[in-house]
Phi, psi and omega in degrees: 000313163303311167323291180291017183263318204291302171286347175296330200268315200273338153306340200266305281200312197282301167333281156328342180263327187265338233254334213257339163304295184329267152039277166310306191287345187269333165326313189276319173286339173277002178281294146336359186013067160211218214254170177268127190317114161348288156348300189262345176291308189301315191271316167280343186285325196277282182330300196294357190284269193320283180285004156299327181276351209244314168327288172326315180283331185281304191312334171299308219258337157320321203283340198248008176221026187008302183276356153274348172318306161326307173279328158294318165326296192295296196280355162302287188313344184250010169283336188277309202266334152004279191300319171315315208261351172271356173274288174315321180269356156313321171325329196250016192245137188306171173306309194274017177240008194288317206269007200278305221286281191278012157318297186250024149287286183335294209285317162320331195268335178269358157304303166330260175314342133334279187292355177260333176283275195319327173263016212052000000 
């Protein structure tokens, strides 16, 4: 069971770390008023890999902790459901506004993970 709190944690560390490359790099295509860079689709695609698996691991590690089970449940779904609805509403958005878009999808989603590091 520590092993997987141990991992829980250094995924969580590794999430946060790809969360803030991404971040940047999308910081940057919108500074750049263009569309978003290879870069920065690889850098999210890795972060979202990377808290699915951490996601996954929390649940293992919920089952042994019941009332936390709950919070993981909420904050899986809204670290999850963001991202669903800024890939769809990118469909109606110009090129050069894609990368403003998935800016503050980002910064939603590290609020998010915030507020899940804070509540346990």
């Amino acid at each position: 069971m520590d092993h997987l709190i141990s991992l829980h944690q250094r995924l969580l560390i590794t999430s946060v770390t790809v969360l803030f490359v991404a971040l940047a790099s999308v910081a940057i295509d919108w500074r750049r008023q263009r569309d978003v860079s290879q870069v920065s689709t690889v850098a999210m695609a890795i972060m979202w890999l990377l808290l699915a698996s951490n996601a996954i691991i929390g649940g293992l590690v919920a089952r042994q902790a019941p009332q936390l089970s709950g919070l993981h449940i909420l904050y899986g779904g809204l670290i999850f459901g963001p991202p669903g609805v800024m890939w769809y509403l990118t469909r109606w958005i110009a090129v050069k506004q894609r990368a403003r878009f998935w800016f503050f999808a980002l910064v939603v989603t590290a609020v998010l993970i915030h507020r899940v590091v804070a509540t346990g």
